[in-house]
Biopython code that builds the backbone (N, CA, C, O; Angstrom):
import numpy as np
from Bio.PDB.StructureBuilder import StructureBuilder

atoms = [
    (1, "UNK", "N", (-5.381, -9.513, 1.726)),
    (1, "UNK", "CA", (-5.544, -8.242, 2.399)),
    (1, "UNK", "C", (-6.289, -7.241, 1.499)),
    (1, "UNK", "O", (-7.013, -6.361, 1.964)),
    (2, "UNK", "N", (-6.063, -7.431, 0.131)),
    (2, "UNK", "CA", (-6.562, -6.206, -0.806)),
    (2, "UNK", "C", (-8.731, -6.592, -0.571)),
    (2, "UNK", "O", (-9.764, -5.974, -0.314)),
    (3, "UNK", "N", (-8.352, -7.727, -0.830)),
    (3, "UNK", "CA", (-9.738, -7.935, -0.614)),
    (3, "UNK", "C", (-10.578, -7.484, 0.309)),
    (3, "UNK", "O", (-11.636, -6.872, 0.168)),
    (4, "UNK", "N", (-9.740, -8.013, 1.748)),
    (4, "UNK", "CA", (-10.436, -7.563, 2.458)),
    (4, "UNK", "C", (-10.611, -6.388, 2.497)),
    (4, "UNK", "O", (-11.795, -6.086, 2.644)),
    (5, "UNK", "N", (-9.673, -5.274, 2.402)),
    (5, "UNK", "CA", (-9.958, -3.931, 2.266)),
    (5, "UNK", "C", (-11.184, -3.605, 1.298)),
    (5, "UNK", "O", (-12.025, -2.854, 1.793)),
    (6, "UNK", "N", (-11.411, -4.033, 0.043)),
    (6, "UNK", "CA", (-12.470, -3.802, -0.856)),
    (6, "UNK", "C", (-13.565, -4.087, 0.232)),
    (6, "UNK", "O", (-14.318, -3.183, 0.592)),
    (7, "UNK", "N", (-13.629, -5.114, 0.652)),
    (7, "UNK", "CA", (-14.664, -5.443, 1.863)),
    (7, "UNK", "C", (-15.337, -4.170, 2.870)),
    (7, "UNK", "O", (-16.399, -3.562, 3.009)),
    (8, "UNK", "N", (-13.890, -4.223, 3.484)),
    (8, "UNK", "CA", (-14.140, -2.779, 4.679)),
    (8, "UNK", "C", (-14.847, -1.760, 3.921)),
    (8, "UNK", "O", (-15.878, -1.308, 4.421)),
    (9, "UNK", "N", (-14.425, -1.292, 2.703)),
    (9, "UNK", "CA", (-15.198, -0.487, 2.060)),
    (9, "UNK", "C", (-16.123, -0.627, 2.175)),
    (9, "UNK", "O", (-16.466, -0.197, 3.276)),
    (10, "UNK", "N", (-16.939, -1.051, 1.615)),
    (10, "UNK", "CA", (-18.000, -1.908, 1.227)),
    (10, "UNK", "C", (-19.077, -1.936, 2.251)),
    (10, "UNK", "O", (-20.298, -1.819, 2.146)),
    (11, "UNK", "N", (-18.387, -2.100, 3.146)),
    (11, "UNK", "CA", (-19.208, -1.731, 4.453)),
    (11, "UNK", "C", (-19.376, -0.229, 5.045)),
    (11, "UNK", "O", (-20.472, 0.147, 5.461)),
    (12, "UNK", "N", (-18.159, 0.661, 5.062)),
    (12, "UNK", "CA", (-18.449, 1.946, 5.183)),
    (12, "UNK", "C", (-18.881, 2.472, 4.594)),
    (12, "UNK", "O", (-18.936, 3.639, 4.982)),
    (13, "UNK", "N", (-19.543, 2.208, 3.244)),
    (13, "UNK", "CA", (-20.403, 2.763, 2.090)),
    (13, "UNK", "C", (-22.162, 2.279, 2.720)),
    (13, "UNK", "O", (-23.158, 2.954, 2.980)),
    (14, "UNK", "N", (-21.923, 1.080, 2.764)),
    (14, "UNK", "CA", (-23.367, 0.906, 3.460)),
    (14, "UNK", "C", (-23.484, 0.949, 4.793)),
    (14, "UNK", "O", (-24.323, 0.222, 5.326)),
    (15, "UNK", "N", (-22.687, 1.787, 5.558)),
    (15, "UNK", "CA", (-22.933, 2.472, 6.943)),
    (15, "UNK", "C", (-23.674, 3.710, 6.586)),
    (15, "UNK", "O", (-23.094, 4.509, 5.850)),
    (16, "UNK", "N", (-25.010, 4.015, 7.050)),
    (16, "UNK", "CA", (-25.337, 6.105, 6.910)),
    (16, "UNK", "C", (-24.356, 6.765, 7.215)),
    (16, "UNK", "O", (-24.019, 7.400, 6.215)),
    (17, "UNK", "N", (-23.677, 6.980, 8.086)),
    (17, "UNK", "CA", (-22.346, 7.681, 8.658)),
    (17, "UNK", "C", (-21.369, 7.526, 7.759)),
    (17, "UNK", "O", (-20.695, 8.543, 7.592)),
    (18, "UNK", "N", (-21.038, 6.507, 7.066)),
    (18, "UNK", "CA", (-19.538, 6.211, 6.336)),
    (18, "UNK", "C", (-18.521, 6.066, 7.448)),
    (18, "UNK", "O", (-17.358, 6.262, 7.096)),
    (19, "UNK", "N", (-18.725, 5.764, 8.717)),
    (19, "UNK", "CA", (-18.379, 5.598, 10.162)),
    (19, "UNK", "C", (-17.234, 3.724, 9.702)),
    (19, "UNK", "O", (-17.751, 2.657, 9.371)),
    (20, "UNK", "N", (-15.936, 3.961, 9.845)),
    (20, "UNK", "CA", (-15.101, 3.302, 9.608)),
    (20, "UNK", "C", (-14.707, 2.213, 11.096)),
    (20, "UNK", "O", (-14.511, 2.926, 12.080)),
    (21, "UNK", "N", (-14.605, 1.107, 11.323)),
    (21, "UNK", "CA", (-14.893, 0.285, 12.042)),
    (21, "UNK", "C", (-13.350, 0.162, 12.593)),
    (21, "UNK", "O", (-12.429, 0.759, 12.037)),
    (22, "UNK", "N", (-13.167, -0.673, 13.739)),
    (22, "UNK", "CA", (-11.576, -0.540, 14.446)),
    (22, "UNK", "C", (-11.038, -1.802, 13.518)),
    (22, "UNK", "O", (-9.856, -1.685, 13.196)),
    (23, "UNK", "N", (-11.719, -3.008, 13.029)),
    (23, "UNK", "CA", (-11.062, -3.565, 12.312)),
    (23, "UNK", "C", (-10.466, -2.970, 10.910)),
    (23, "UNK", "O", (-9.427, -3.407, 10.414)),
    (24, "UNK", "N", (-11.173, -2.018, 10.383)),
    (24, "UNK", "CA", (-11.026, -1.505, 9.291)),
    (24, "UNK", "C", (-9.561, -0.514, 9.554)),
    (24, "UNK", "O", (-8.607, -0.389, 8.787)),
    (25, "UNK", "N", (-9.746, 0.039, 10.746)),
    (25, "UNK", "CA", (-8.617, 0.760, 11.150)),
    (25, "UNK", "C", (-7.454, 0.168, 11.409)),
    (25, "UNK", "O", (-6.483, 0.873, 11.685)),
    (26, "UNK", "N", (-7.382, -0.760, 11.382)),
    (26, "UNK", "CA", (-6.357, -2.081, 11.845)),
    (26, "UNK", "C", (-5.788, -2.744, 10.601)),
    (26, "UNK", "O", (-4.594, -2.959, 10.388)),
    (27, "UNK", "N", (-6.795, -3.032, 9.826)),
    (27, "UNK", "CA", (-6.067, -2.671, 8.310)),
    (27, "UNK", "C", (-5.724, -2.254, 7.742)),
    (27, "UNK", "O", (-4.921, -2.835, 7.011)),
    (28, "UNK", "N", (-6.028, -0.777, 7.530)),
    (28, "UNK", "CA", (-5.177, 0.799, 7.312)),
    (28, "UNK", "C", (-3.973, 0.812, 7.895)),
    (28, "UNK", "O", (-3.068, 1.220, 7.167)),
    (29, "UNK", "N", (-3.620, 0.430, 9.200)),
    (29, "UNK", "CA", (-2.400, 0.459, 9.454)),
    (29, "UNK", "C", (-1.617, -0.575, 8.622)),
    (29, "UNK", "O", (-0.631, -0.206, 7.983)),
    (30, "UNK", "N", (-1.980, -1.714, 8.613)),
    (30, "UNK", "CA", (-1.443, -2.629, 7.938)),
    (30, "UNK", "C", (-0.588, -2.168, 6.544)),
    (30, "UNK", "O", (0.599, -2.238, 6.224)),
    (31, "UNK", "N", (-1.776, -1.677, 5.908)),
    (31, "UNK", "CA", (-1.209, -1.243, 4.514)),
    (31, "UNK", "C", (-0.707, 0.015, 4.500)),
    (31, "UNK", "O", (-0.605, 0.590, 3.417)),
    (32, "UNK", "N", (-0.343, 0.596, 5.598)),
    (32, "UNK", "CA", (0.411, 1.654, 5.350)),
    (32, "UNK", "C", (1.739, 1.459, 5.426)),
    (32, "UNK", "O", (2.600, 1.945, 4.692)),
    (33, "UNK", "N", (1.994, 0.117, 7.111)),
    (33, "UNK", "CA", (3.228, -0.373, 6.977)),
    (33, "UNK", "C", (3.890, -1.059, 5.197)),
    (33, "UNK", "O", (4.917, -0.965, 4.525)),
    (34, "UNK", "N", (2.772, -1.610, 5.116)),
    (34, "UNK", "CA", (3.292, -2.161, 3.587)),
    (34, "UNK", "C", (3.957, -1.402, 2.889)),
    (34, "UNK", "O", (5.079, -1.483, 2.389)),
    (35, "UNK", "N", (2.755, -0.245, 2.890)),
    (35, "UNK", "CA", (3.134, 0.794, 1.415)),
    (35, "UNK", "C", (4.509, 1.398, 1.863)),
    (35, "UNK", "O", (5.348, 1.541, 0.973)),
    (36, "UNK", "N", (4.837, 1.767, 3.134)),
    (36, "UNK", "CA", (6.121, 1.948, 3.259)),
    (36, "UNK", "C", (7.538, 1.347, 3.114)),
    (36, "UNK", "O", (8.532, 1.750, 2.510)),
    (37, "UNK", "N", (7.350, 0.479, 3.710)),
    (37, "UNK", "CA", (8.269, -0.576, 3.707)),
    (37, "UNK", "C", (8.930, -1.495, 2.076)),
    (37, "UNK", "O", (9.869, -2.253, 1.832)),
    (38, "UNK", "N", (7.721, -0.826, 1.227)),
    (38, "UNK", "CA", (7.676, -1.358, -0.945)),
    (38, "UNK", "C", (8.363, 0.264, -1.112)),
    (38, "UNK", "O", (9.401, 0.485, -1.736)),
    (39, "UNK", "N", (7.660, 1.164, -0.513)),
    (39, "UNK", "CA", (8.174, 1.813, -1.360)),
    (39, "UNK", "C", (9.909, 2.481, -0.640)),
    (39, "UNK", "O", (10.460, 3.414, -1.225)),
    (40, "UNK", "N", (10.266, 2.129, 0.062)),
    (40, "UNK", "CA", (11.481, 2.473, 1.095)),
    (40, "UNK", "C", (11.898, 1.085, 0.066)),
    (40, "UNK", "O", (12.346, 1.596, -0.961)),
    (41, "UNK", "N", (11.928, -0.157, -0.052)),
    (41, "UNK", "CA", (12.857, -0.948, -0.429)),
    (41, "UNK", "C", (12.937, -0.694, -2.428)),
    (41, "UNK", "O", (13.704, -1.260, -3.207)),
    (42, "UNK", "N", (11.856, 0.333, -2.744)),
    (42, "UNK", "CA", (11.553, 0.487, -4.735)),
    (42, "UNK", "C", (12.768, 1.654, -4.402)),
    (42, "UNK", "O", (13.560, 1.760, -5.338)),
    (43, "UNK", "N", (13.042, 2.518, -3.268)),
    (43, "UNK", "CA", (13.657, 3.786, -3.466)),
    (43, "UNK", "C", (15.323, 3.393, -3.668)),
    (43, "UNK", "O", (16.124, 4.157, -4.206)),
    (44, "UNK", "N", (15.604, 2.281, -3.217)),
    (44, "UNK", "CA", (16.907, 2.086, -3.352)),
    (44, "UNK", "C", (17.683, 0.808, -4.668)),
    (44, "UNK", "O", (18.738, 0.176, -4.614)),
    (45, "UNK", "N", (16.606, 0.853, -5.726)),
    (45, "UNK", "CA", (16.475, 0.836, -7.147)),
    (45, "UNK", "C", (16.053, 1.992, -7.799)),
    (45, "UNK", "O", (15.201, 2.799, -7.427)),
    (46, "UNK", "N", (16.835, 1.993, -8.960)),
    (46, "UNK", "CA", (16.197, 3.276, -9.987)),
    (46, "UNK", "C", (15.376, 1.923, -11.052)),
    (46, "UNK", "O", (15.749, 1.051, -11.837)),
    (47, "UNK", "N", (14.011, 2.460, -10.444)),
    (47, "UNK", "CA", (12.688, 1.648, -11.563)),
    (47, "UNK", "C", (11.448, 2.006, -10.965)),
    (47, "UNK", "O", (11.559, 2.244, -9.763)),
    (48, "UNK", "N", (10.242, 2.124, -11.454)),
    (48, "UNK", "CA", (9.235, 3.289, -11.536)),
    (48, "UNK", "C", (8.407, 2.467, -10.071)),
    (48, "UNK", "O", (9.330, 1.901, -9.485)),
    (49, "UNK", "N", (7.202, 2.226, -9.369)),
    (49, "UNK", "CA", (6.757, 1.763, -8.302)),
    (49, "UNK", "C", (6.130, 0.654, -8.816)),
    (49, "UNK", "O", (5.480, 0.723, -9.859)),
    (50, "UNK", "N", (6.271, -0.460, -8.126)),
    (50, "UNK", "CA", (5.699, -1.567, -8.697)),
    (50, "UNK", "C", (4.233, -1.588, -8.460)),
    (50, "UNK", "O", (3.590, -0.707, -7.889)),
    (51, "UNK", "N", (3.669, -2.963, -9.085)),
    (51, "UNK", "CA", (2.276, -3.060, -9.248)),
    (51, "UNK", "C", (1.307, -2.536, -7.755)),
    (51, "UNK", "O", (0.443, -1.681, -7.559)),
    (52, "UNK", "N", (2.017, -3.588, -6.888)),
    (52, "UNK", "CA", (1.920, -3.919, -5.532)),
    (52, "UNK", "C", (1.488, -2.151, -4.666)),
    (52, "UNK", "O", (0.505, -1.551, -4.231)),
    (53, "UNK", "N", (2.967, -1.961, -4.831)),
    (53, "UNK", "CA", (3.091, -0.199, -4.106)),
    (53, "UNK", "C", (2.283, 0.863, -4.761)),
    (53, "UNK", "O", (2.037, 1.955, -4.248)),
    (54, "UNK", "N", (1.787, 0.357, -6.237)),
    (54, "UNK", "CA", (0.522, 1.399, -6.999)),
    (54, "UNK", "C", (-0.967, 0.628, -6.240)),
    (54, "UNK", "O", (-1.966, 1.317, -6.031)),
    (55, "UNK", "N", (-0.937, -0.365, -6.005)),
    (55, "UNK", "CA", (-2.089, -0.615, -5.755)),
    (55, "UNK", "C", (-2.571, -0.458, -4.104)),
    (55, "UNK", "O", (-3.752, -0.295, -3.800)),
    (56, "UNK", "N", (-1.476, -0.535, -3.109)),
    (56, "UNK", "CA", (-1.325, 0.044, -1.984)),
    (56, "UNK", "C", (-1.924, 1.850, -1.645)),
    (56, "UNK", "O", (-2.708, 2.425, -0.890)),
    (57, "UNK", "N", (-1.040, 2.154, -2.661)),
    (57, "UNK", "CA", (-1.381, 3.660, -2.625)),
    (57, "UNK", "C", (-3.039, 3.997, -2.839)),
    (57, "UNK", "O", (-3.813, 4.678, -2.168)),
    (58, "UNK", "N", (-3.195, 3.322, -3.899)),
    (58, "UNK", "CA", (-4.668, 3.724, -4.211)),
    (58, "UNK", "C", (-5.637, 3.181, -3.213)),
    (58, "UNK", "O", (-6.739, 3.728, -3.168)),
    (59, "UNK", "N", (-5.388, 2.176, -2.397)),
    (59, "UNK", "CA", (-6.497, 1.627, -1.593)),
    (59, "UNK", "C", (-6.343, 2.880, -0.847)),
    (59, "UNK", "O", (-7.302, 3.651, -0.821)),
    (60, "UNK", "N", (-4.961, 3.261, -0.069)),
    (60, "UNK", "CA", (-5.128, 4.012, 0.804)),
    (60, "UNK", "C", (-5.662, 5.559, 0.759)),
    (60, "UNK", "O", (-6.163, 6.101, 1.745)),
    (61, "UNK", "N", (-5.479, 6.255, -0.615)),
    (61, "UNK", "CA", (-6.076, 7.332, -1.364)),
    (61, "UNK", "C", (-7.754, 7.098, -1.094)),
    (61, "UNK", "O", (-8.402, 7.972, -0.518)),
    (62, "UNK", "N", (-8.352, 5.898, -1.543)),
    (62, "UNK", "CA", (-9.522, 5.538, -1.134)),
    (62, "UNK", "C", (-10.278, 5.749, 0.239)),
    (62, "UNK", "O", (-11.451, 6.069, 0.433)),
    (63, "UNK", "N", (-9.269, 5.479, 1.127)),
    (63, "UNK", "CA", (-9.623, 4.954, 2.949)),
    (63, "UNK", "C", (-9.532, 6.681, 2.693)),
    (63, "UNK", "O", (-10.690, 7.094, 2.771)),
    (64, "UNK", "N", (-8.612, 7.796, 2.425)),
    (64, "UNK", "CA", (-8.826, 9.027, 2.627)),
    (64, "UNK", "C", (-9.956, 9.504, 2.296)),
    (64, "UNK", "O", (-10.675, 10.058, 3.127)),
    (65, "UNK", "N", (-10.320, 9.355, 0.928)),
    (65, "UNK", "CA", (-11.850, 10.081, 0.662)),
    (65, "UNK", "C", (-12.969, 9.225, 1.767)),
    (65, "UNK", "O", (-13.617, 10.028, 2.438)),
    (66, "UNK", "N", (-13.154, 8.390, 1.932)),
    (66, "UNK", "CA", (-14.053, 7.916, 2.919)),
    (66, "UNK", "C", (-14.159, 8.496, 3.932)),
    (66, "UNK", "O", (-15.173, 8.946, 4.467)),
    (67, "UNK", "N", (-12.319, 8.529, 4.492)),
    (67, "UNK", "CA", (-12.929, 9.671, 5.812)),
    (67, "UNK", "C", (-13.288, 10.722, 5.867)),
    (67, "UNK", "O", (-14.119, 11.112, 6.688)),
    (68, "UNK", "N", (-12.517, 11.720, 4.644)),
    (68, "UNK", "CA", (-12.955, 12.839, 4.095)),
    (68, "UNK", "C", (-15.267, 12.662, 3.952)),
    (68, "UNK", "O", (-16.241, 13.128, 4.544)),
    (69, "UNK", "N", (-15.044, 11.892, 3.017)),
    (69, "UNK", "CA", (-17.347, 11.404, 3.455)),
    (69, "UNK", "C", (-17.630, 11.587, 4.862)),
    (69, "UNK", "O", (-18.248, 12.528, 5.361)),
    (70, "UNK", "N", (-17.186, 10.732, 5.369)),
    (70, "UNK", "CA", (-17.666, 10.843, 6.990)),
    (70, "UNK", "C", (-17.501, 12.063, 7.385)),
    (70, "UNK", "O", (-18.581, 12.643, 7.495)),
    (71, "UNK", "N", (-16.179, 12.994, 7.766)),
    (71, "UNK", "CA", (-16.028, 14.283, 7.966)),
    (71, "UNK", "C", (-17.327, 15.040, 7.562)),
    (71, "UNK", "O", (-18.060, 15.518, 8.427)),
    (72, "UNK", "N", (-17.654, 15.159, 5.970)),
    (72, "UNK", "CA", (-18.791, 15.871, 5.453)),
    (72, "UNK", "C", (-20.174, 15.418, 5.996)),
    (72, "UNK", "O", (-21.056, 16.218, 6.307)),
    (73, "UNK", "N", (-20.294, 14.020, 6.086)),
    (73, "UNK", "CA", (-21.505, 13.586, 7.014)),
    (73, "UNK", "C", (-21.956, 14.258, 8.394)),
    (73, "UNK", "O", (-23.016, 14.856, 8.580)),
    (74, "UNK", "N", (-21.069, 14.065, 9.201)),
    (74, "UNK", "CA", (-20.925, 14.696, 10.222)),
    (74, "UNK", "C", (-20.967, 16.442, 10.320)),
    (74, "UNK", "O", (-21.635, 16.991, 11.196)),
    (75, "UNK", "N", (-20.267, 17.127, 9.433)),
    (75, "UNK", "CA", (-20.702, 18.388, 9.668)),
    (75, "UNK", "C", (-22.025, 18.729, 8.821)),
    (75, "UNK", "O", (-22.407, 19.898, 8.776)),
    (76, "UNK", "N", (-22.866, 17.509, 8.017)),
    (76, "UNK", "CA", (-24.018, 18.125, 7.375)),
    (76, "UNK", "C", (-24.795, 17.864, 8.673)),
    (76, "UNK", "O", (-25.638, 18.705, 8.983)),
    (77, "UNK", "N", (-24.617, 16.829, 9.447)),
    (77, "UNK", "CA", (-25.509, 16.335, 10.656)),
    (77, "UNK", "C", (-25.458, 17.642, 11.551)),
    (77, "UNK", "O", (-26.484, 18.237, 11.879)),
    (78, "UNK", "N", (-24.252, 18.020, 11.900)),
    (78, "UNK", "CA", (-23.714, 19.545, 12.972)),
    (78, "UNK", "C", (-24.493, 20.973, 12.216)),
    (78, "UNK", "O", (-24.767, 21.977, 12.872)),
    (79, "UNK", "N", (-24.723, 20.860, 11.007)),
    (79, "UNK", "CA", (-25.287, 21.494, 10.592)),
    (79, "UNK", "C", (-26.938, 21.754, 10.632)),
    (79, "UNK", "O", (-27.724, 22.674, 10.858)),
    (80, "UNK", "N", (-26.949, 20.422, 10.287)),
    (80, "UNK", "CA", (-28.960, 20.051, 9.976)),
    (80, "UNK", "C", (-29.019, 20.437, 11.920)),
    (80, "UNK", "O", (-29.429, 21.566, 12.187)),
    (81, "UNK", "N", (-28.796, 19.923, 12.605)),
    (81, "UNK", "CA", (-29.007, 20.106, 13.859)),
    (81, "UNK", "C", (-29.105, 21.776, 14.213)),
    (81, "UNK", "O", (-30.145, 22.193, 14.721)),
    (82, "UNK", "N", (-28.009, 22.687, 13.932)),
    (82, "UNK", "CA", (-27.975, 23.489, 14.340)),
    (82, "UNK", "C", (-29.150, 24.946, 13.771)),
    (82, "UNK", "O", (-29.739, 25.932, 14.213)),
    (83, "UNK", "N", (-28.934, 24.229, 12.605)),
    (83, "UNK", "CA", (-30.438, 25.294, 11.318)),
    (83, "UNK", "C", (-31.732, 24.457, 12.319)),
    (83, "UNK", "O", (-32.510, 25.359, 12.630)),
    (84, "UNK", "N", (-32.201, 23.214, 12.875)),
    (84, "UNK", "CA", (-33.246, 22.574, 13.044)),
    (84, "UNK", "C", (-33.817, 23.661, 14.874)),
    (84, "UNK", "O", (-34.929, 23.965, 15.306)),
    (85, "UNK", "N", (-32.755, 23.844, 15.282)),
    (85, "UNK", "CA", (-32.480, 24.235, 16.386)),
    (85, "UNK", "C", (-32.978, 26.324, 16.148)),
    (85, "UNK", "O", (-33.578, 27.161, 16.822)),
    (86, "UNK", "N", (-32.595, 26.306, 15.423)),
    (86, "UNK", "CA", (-32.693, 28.345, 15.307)),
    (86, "UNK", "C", (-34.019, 28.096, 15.032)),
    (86, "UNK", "O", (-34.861, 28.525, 15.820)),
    (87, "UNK", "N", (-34.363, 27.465, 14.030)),
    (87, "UNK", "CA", (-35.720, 27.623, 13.402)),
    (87, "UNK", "C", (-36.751, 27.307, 14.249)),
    (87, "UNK", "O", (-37.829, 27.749, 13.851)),
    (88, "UNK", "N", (-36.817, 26.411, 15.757)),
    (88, "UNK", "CA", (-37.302, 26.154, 16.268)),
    (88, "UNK", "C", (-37.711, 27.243, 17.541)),
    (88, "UNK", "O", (-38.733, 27.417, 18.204)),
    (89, "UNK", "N", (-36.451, 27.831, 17.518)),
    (89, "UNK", "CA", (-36.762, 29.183, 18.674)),
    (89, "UNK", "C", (-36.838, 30.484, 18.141)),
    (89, "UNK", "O", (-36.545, 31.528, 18.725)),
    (90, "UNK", "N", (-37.346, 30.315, 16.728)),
    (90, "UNK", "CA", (-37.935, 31.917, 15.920)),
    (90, "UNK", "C", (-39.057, 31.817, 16.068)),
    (90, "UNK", "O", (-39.814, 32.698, 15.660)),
]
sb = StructureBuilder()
sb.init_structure("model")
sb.init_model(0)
sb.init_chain("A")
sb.init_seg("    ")
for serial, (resi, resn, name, xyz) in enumerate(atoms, 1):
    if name == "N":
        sb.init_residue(resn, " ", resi, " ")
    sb.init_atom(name, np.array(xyz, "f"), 0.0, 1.0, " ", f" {name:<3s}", serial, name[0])
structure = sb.get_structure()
């Protein structure tokens, strides 16, 4: 699964958009159930988060800034459009 996630990346990096795919979204869920379910069963031990639940977290920290890219893509596009648009009827 980790892999494949490096994958999905990989691909929303070489999308122009950074436009995240329904399989990709389908894996996000995946590892969120994970990351919950490690770190709900680490909470009822006293010992720090294992390898697994650190490396969960960070993929998913990752999938955030991506969408966070896309978000910014999209309003530079809402943008370039809207400056392309004034300048055209001055």
């Amino acid at each position: 699964m980790i892999w494949d996630t490096f994958g999905s990346f990989h691909n929303i990096l070489q999308n122009e958009q950074y436009k995240s795919s329904f399989q990709h979204q389908t894996l996000i869920l995946t590892l969120k159930q994970r990351f919950w379910a490690h770190k709900h069963e680490e909470n009822t031990v006293d010992q720090p988060f294992s390898t697994e639940t650190t490396m969960l977290y960070e993929l998913l920290a990752i999938h955030h800034l991506l969408e966070e890219l896309h978000r910014i893509h999209c309003l530079k596009d809402r943008y370039n459009l809207n400056n392309s648009s004034v300048s055209l009827s001055s």
